[in-house]
C-alpha positions in Angstrom: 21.3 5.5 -28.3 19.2 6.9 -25.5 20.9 7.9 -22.3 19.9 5.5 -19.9 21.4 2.9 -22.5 24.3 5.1 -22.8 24.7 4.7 -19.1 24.4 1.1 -18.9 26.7 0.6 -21.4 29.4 2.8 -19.6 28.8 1.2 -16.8 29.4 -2.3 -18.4 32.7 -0.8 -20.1 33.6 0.4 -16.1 32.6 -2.9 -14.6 34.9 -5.1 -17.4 38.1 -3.1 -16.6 37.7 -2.7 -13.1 36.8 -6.0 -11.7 37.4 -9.7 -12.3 34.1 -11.7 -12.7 32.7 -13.4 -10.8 33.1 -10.3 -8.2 31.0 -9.1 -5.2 29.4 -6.0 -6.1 27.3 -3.4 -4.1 24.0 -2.2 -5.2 22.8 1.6 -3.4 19.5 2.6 -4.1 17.3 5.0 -2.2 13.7 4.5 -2.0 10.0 5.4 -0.4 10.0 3.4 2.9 7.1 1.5 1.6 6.9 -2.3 2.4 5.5 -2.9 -0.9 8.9 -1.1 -2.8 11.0 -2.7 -0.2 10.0 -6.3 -0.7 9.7 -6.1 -4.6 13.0 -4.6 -4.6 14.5 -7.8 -2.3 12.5 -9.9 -4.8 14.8 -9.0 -7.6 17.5 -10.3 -5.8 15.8 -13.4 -4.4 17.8 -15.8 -7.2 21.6 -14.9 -5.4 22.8 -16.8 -2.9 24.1 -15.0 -0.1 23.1 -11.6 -0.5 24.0 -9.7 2.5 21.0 -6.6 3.2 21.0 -4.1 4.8 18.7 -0.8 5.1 18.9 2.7 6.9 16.0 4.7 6.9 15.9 8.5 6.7 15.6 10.8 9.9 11.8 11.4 8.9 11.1 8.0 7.6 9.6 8.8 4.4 12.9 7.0 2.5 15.0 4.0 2.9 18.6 3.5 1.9 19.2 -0.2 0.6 22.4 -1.7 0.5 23.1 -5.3 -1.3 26.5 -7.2 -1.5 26.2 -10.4 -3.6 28.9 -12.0 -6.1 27.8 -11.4 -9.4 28.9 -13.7 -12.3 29.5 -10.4 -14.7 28.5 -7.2 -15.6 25.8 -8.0 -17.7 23.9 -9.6 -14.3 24.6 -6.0 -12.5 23.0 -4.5 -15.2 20.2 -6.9 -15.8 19.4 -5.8 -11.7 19.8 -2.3 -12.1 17.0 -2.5 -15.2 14.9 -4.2 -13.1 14.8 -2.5 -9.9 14.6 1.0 -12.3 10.7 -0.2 -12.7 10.4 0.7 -8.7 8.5 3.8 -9.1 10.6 6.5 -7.9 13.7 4.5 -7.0 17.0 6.2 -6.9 19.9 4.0 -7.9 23.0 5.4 -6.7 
């Protein structure tokens, strides 16, 4: 198992015991403040309902911190996100 698959399925062993599905979950990620990041990031996100965003850029602009709070059916959906968003070049998912 590679580590990125190790951490996923950690996570998904974390998620199961510490929540009860369907749950509201927050996504961090940190990312150049590029519009073209930005909006494919929202765009991964664009099938929830409700999604409350917010964003908080850095002191010299060059990074933006995104914060998402949707109600996800299970764990398997957080992780399908996090995969996707990891093709961001240079994101940071925290």
């Amino acid at each position: 198992m590679n580590s990125s698959e190790d951490f996923y399925s950690k996570l998904e062993e974390q998620l199961l015991n510490s929540s009860v599905w369907p749950s509201k979950y927050q996504f961090k990620f940190i990312l150049k403040s590029n519009n073209s990041d930005i909006s494919e990031l929202e765009s991964i996100f664009d099938d929830l309902k409700d999604v409350k965003i917010s964003f908080r850029k850095s002191s010299n602009n060059n990074f933006t911190s995104v914060s998402l709070i949707a109600v996800m059916e299970s764990p398997y959906f957080v992780i399908e996100k996090y995969k996707l968003a990891s093709k961001i070049k240079g994101i940071i998912s925290l």
